[in-house]
C-alpha positions in Angstrom: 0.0 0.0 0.0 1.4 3.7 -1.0 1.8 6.2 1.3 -0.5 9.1 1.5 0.0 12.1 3.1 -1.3 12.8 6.2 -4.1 15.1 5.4 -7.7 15.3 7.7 -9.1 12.5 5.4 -6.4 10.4 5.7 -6.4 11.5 9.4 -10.5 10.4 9.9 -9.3 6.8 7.8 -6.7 5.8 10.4 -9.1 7.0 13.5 -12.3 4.7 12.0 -9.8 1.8 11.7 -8.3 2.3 15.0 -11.7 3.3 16.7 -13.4 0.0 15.0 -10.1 -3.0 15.0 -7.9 -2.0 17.9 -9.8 0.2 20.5 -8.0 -1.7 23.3 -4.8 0.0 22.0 -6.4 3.5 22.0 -7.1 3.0 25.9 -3.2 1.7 26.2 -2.2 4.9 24.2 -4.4 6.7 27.1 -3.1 4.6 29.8 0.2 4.7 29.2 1.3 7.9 26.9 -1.2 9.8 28.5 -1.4 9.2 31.8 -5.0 8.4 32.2 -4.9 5.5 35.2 -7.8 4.3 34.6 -9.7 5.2 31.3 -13.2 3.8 30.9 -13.3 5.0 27.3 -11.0 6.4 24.7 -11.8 7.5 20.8 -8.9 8.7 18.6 -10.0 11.6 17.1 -6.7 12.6 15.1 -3.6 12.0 13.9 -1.2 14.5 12.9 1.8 15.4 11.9 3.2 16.1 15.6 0.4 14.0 17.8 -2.1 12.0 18.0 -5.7 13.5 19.6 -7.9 11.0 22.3 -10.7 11.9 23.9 -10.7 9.8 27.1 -13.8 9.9 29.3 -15.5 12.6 27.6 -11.7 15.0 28.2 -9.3 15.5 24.8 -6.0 14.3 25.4 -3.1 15.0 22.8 -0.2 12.3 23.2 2.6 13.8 21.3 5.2 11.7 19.1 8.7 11.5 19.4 8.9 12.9 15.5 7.1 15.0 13.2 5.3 11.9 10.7 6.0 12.5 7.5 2.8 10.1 6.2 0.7 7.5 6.6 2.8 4.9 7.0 5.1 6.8 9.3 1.8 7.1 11.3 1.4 3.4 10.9 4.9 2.3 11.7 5.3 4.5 14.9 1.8 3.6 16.0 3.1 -0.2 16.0 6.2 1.1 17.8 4.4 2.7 20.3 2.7 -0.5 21.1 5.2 -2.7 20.8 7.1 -0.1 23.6 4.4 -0.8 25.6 4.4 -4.3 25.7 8.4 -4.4 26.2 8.2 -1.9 28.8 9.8 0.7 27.5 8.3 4.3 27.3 
């Protein structure tokens, strides 16, 4: 699959997929990038360039990245990473 820039529509395509296949991970991005102990709820509401927007329980919550994303696979890879930081541990 191409890259695509990471415009809002490409933004709203990788929040459906996220918010419908891995809502689990959006309440570990909450839990652990953002701090939330305990989130009930989480929705990703955008991805950009320099963060990632959640609203957790009803509050927004931007999680930054550790680099500006240059598209959507960037998005895609460092969304994995994040994950798989989680899971290892790391932060």
């Amino acid at each position: 699959m191409a890259a695509d820039p990471l415009t809002p529509s490409v933004s709203d395509r990788i929040c459906r997929h996220m918010n419908a296949d891995h809502a689990e991970a959006v309440l570990q991005y909450a839990r652990h990038y953002g701090g939330v102990a305990e989130p009930q709820a989480a929705t990703m509401l955008a991805v950009r360039p320099d963060a990632m927007e959640l609203e957790v329980d009803g509050a927004k919550l931007e999680i930054r990245f550790d680099h500006e994303l240059s598209d959507s696979e960037d998005a895609h890879r460092t969304l994995v990473a994040m994950l798989r930081s989680m899971a290892s541990g790391e932060s």
